[in-house]
N, C-alpha and C positions, 0 to 999 in steps of 0.2 A: 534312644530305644525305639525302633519302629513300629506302628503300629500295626505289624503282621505276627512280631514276635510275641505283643502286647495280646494279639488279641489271639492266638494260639494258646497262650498259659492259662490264658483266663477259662475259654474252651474246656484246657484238658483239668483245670483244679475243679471247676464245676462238676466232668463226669467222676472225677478221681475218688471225691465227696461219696458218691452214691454207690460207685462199683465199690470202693473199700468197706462201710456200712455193710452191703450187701452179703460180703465174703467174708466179713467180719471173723464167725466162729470155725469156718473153715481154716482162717489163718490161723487163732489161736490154737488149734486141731494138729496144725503141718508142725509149729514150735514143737511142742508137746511130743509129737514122733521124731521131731529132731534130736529130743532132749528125755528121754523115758527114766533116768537117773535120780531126777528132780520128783521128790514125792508130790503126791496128790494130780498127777498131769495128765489127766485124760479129762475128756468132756462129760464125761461121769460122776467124776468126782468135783469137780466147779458144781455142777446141777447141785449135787446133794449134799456141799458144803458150806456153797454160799450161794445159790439161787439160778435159777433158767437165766436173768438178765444179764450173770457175770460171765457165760460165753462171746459178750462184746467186752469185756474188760481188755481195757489197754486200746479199745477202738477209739478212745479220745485223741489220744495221745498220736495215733497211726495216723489221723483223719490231718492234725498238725503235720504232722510228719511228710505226708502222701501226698497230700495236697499240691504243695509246691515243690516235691521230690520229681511224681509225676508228670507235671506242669512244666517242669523247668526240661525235663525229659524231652516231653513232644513238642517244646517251643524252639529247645537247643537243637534236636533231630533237624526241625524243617530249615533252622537258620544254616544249620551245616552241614544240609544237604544243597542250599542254595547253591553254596562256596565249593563243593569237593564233588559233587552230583554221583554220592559212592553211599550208600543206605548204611552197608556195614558201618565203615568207618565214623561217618555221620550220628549212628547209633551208641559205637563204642565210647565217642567223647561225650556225647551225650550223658548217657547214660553216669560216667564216669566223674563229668561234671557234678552233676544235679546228687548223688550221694556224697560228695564231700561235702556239700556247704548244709548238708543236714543232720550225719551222721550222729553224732549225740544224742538224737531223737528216736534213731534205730537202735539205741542201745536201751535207751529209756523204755522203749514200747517192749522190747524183750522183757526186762524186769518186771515191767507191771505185770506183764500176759501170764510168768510163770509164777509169781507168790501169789499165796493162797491169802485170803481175808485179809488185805492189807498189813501181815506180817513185817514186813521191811520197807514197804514206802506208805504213804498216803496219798501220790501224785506226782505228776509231772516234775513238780516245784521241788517235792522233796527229794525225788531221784539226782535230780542236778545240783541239790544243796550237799547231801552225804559224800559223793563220788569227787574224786579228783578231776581235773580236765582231760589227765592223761587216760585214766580210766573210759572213759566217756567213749577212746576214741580207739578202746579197744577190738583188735582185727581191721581196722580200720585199710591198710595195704591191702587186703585179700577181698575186700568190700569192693575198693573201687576197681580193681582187677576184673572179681568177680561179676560186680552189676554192668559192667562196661560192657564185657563179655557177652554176656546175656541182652543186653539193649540193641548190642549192634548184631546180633543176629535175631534175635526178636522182627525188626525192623525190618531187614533183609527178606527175612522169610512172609513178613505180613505185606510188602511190598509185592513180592513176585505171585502172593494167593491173592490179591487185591487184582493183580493184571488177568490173570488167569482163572480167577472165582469172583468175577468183580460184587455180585450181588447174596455173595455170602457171610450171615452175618457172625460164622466162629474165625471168621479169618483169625480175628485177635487173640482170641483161646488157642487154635492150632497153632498159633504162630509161636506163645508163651511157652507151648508143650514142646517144641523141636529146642526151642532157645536151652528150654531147662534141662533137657536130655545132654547137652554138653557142658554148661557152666554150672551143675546141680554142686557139684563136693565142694565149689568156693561159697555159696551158701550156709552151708554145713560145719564148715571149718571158721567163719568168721561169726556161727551165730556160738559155736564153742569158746571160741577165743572171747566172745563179747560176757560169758559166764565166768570167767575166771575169778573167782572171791566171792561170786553170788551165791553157793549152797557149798555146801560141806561134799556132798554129792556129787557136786559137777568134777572129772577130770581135771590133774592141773597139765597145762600146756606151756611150752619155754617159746612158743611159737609157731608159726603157721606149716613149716615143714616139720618141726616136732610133732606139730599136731595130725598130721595128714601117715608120718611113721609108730603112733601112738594107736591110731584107729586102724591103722591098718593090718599091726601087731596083735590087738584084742579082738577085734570085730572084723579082721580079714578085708578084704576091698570092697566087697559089698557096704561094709561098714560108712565109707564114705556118699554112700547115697542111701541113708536109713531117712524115711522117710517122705522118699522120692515119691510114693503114690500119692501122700496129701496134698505136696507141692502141685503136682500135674494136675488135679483139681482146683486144689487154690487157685494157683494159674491161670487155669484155661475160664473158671467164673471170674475172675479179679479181669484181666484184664478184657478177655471176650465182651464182660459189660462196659469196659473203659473206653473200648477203642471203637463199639457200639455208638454208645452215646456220645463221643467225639462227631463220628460222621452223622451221625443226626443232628446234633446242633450246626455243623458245618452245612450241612442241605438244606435248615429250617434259614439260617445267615442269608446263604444264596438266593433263598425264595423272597426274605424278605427286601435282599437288593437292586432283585431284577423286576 
């Protein structure tokens, strides 16, 4: 492993650490309008349930997850952009990479975010102790579709606002906000899919095109991007502070090699 790829992951798990924390109750926020079926899910009802602190519930779990999700994202991006000198593409495997070898953990962090007082797990441990493997890796198709998708034009679009706004620092936010504007409904359909057996509440679905002629039947097409506005903030702060603090540690490196 080279120590360019080495020292990219490290980079991006450092800033990943801090943008995710940051964005934390936001994220839990976007879940919650993904998913309005599931009692108690509004950031209201967390406050005056079980306390202001459980708006980062499930950010343990994320911080795991994200860390080397992210990491492996902007390490895979720069290695295969060496090789292909193509952002999109570079991006889409990327991207597409780095959610398979984590996926279980995105299913985990969903569970935590939407039970209320520890009803059905008590953590990480217990999540992955209850649930089958197959379970775990529920929507799991539509995930790496979907984050691929979105990675490889994320990248695209933050590359060509980088040549052309070089000293601006939402590149990374604006860039999340065009990515999510087209890969938003694989989102939405794999955080559905990943509910299947979690509440009484949630829709059942026979699968990902069931799922997408199911919402589309009940909730019309709009339906498929419920909760599009949280996302485009979650977004634009989750990664605008990621890709931030990426080039800042990257130009503090430089300063301190030259």
């Amino acid at each position: 492993m080279s120590n360019a790829f080495v020292d990219s992951f490290i980079t991006a798990s450092c800033a990943s650490i801090f943008s995710k924390t940051a964005s934390a109750p936001i994220e839990l926020w976007r879940i919650q309008r993904q998913n309005p079926f599931i009692p108690n899910t509004t950031l209201r009802d967390v406050i005056k349930k079980e306390g202001i602190r459980h708006i980062w519930k499930g950010n343990g779990v994320n911080i795991i997850k994200a860390s080397p999700q992210y990491a492996l994202t902007y390490a895979l991006f720069n290695k295969f952009h060496d090789k292909f000198n193509n952002s999109i593409v570079s991006g889409t495997l990327a991207g597409a990479c780095s959610i398979g070898l984590i996926y279980p953990l995105e299913v985990t962090r969903t569970y935590l975010s939407l039970q209320t007082n520890k009803t059905k797990y008590n953590g990480i441990i217990d999540v992955l102790k209850k649930n089958k493997i197959k379970d775990l890796y529920k929507g799991y198709g539509t995930s790496i579709f979907g984050f691929g998708l979105f990675s490889g034009l994320m990248f695209q679009s933050r590359d060509y606002l980088n040549k052309n706004y070089p000293d601006n620092p939402c590149n990374g936010g604006i860039a999340s906000i065009y990515a999510l504007s087209f890969s938003y409904p694989t989102d939405l359909i794999r955080r559905r899919l990943q509910l299947q057996g979690f509440d009484k509440t949630v829709p059942k679905y026979n699968g990902a095109m069931h799922c997408v002629k199911k919402i589309i039947n009940t909730e019309g097409i709009p339906g498929l991007y419920r909760g599009l506005s949280a996302n485009y903030v979650k977004g634009f702060v989750q990664w605008g502070i990621l890709f931030y603090l990426i080039d800042f540690l990257n130009s503090l490196k430089q300063k301190q090699s030259s």
